[in-house]
C-alpha positions as CSV (number, residue, x, y, z in Angstrom):
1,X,134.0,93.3,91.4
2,X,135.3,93.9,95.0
3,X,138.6,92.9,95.7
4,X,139.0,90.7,98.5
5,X,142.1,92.8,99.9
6,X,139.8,96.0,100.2
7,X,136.9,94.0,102.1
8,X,136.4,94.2,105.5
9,X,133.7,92.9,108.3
10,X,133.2,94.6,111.0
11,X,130.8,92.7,113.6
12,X,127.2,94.9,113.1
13,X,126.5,96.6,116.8
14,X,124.7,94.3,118.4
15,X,122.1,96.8,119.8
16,X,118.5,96.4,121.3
17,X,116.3,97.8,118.6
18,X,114.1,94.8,118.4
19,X,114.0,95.0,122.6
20,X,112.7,97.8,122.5
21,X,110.2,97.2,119.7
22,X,109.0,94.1,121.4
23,X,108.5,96.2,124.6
24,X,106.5,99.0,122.7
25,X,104.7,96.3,121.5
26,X,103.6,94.7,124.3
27,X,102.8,97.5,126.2
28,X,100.6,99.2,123.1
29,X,98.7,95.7,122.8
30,X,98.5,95.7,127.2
31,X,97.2,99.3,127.0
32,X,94.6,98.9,124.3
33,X,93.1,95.6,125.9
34,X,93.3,96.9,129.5
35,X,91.2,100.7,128.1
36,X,88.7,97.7,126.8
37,X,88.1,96.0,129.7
38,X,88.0,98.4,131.7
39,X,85.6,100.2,129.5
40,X,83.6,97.1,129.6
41,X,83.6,96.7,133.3
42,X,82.7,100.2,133.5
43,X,79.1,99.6,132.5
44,X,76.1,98.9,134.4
45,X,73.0,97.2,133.8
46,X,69.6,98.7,135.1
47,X,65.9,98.3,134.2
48,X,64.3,98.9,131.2
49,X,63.4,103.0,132.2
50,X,67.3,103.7,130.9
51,X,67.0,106.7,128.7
52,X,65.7,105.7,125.5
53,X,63.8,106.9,122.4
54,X,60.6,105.5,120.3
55,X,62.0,104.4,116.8
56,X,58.4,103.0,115.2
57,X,56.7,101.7,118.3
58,X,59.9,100.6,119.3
59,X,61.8,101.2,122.8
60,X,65.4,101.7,122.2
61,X,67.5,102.2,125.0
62,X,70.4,104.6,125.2
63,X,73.0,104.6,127.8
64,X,73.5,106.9,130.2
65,X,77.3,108.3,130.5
66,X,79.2,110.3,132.6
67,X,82.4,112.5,132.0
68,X,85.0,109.9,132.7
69,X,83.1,107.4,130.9
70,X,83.6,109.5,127.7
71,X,87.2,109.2,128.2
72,X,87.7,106.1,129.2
73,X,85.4,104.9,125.8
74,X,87.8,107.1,123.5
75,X,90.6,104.9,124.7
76,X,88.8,101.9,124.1
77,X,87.7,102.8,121.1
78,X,91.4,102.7,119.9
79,X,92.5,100.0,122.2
80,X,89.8,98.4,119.7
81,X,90.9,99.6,116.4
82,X,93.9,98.5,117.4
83,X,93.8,95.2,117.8
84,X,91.1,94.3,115.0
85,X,93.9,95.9,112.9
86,X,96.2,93.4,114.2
87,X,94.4,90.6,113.4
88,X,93.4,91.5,110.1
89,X,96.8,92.0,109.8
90,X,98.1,88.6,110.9
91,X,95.2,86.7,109.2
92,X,96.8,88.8,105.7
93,X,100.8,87.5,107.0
94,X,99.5,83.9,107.2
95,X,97.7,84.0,103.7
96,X,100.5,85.2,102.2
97,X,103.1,82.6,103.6
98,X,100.6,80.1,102.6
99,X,100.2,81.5,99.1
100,X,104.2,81.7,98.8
101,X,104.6,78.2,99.8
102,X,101.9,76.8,97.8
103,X,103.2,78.4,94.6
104,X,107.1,77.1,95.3
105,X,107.9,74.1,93.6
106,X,110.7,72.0,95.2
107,X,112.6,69.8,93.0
108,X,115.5,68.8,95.7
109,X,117.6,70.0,98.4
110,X,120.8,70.7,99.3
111,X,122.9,68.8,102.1
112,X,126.2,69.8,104.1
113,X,126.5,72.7,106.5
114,X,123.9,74.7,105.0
115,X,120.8,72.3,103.9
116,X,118.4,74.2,101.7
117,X,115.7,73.0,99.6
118,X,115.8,74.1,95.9
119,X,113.0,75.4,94.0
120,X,112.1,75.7,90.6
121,X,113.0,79.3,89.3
122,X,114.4,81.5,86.5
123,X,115.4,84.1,88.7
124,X,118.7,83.8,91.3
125,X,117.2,84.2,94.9
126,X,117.6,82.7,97.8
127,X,115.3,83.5,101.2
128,X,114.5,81.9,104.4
129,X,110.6,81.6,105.3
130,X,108.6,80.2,108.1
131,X,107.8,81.3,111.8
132,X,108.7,78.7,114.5
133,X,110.2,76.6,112.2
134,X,112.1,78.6,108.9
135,X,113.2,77.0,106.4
136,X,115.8,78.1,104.0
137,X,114.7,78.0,99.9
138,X,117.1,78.3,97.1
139,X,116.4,78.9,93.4
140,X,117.8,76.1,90.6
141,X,119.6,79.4,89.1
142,X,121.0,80.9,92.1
143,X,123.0,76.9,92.2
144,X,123.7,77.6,88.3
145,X,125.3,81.0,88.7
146,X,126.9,80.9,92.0
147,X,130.9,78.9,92.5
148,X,131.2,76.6,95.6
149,X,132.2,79.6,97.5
150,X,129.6,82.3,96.7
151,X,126.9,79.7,96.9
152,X,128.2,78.5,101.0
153,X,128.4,82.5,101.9
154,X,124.3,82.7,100.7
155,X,123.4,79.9,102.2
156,X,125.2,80.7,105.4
157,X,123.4,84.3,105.0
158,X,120.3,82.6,105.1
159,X,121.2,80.0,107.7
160,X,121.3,83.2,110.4
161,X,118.0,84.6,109.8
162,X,116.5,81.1,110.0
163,X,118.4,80.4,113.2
164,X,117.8,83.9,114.1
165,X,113.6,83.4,113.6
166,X,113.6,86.2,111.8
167,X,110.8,85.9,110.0
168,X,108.6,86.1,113.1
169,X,110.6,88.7,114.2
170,X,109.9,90.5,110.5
171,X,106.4,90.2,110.7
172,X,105.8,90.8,114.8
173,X,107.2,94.3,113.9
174,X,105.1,94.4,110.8
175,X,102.0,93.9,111.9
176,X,101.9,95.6,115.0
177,X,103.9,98.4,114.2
178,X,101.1,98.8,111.4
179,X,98.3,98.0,113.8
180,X,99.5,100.4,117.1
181,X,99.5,103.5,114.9
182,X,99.3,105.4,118.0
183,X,102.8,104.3,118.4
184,X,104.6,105.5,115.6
185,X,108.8,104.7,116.9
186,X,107.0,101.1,116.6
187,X,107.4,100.9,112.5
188,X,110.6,103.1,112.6
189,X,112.5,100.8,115.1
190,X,111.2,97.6,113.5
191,X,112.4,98.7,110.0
192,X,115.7,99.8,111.4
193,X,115.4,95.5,112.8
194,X,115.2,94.7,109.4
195,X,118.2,96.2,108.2
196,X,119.9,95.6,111.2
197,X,119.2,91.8,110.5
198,X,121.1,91.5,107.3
199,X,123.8,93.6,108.4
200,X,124.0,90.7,111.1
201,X,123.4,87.8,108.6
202,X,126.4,89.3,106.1
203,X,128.7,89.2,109.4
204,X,127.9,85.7,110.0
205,X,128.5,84.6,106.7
206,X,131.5,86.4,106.3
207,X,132.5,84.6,109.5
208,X,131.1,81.2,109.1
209,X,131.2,80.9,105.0
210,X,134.3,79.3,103.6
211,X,134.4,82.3,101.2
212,X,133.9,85.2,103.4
213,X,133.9,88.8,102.1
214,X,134.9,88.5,98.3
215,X,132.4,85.6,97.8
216,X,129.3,87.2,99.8
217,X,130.1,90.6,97.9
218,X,130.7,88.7,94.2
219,X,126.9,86.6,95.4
220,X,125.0,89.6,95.9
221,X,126.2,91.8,93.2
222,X,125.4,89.1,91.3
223,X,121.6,88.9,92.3
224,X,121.5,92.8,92.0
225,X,122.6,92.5,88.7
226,X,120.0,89.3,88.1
227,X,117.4,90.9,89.8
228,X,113.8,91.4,88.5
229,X,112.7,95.1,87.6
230,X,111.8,96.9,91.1
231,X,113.7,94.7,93.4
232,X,115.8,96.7,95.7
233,X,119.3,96.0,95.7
234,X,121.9,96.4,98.3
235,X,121.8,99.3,100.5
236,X,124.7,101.9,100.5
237,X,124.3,100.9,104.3
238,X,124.9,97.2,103.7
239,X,127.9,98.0,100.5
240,X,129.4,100.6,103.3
241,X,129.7,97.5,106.2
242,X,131.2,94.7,103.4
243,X,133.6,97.5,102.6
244,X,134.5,98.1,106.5
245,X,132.8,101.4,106.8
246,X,130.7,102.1,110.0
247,X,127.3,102.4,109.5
248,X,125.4,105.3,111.8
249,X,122.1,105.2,113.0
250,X,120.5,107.4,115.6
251,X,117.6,106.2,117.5
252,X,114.6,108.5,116.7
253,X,113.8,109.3,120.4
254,X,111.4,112.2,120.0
255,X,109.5,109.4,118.1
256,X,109.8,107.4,120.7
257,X,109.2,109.5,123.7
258,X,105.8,110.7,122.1
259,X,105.2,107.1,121.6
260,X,105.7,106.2,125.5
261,X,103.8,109.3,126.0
262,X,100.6,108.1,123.6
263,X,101.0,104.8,125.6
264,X,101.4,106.4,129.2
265,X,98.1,109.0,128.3
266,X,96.4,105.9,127.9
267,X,97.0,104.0,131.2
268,X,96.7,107.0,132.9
269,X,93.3,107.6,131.4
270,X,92.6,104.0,132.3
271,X,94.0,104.3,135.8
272,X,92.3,107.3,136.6
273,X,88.8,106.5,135.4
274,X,88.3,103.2,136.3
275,X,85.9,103.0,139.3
276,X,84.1,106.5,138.4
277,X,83.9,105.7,135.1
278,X,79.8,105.0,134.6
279,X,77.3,103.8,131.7
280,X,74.2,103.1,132.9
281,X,72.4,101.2,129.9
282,X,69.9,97.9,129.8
283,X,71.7,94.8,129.0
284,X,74.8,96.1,129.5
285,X,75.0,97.6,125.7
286,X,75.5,100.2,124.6
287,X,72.9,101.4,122.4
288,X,70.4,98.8,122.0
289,X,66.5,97.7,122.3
290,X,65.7,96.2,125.9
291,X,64.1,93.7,123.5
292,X,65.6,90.2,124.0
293,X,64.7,89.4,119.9
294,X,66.4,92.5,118.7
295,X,69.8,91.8,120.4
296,X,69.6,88.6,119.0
297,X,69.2,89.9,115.7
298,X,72.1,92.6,116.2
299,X,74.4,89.8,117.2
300,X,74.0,87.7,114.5
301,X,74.2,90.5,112.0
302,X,77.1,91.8,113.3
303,X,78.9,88.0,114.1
304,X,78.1,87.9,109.8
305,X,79.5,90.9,109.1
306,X,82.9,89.9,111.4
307,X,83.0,86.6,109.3
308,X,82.7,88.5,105.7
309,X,85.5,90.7,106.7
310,X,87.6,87.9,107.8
311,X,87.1,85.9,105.0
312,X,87.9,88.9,102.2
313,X,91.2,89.3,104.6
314,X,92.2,86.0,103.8
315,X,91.5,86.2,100.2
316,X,93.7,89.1,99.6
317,X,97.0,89.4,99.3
318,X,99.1,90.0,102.6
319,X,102.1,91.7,103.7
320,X,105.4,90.4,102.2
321,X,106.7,87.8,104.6
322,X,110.0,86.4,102.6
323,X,112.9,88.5,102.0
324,X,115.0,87.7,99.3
325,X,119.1,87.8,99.9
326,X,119.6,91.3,98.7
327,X,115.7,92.5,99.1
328,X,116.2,95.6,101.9
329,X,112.3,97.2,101.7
């Protein structure tokens, strides 16, 4: 056990990692829709003498493009992969925080400073979940195991990241860090949020928590020690800042430059073509009959196949969206 005495809390360095993941973000999801439209605008509908081929009596047009064009598709191409990664991606985060809060059973709550509900479960944990509104869950054992003391510095723990939002901020960085692969500082600067985050949450519970440093280091050695098999424990990053030891981190800026870069390539490409950029093709697609029934038939075979995948997305298991107390992955 750590003695009290040989604790001590530094306040966590209160940098702008999740800034600047927010603004990589925005500008990978600004540069992928703006390489679409522009791609879209960039075609032009003539008559039915487009280039095309016979395909069994059939006239299938083909469109016509010119060298700028073929850039400016590329980009759109994975301004498009892009984002139909993203949503796949959020429509997996919201299945899973719906299948996590249908399979919690609540059997009361906790009032006082730090209101929780408690849930029925063998294991200790403790975790806050939700998106605009988190809510903070307790297991029945983590009230068994924990004193007065160790239980306040937990909830207080929790009480940050709820206050905090991290859970949207958790899975903002997940999903599109996954999505914007193009981007790659994205991922490495929103997993260096998450630890960042309960580095934060420790220093506000040693602060806030009745307890402070003993009881938050006695509660999560605890739950390390009470942990299922492959949980992670606590980092050597988090046991070095309860023990008063600086943690380092450098900012991975060649990842991060090539990442600008990736992004800049793009809205240069974008910049440069738009307005010479040309695809001549008959109703405005881009391979397709001039046949009014056939694009019909296209549509609604492709609108099916958009719903299937939707709907198998849903069904499966999604990305992880509540973080237990001393769960650091």
């Amino acid at each position: 056990m750590l003695a009290g005495s040989d604790i001590r809390q530094p306040g966590p360095a209160r940098g702008h990692v999740f800034t600047l993941a927010v603004a990589l973000g925005v500008a990978g999801v600004a540069a992928a829709a703006g390489a679409i439209v522009a791609a879209v605008a960039s075609v032009h509908r003539v008559a039915a003498t487009a280039p095309g081929i016979d395909v069994l009596g059939v006239r299938l047009s083909y469109p016509a493009l010119n060298g700028p064009e073929w850039a400016l598709l590329t980009a759109a191409i994975l301004g498009a992969a892009a984002l139909s990664t993203a949503l796949i991606a959020a429509v997996n985060q919201r299945a899973a925080y719906r299948q996590l809060i249908s399979r919690l059973q609540v059997v009361g709550e906790l009032q006082g400073d730090w209101p929780a509900k408690v849930v029925a479960d063998p294991l200790p944990q403790a975790f806050c979940a939700g998106y605009l509104r988190p809510t903070v869950y307790v297991s029945q054992r983590t009230v068994e195991l924990l004193t007065p003391p160790e239980l306040d510095a937990v909830l207080a723990h929790e009480h940050h990241h709820r206050r905090m939002r991290d859970p949207l901020r958790f899975a903002f960085g997940r999903i599109l860090g996954h999505a914007l692969f193009f981007t790659p500082a994205l991922r490495a600067l929103s997993e260096r949020y998450a630890d960042e985050a309960e580095l934060r949450a420790d220093h506000a519970a040693v602060r806030d928590s009745a307890g402070g440093a003993p009881a938050l280091a006695s509660a999560l050695l605890l739950f390390e020690e009470s942990s299922a098999p492959g949980v992670a424990g606590i980092s050597p990053e988090r046991a070095d800042s309860l023990l008063g030891r600086a943690a380092g981190w450098r900012a991975p800026r060649r990842m991060i430059t090539r990442s600008f870069g990736a992004l800049s390539t793009m809205a240069i490409v974008v910049w440069q073509t738009t307005g010479i950029a040309s695809a001549q093709a008959s109703l405005n697609l881009p391979f397709i009959s001039s046949r009014p029934c056939i694009v019909v038939m296209a549509v609604l075979a492709l609108g099916a196949w958009l719903a299937l995948a939707l709907r198998r997305a849903m069904a499966r298991p999604g990305l992880p969206q509540a973080r237990r107390v001393i769960a650091l992955d």
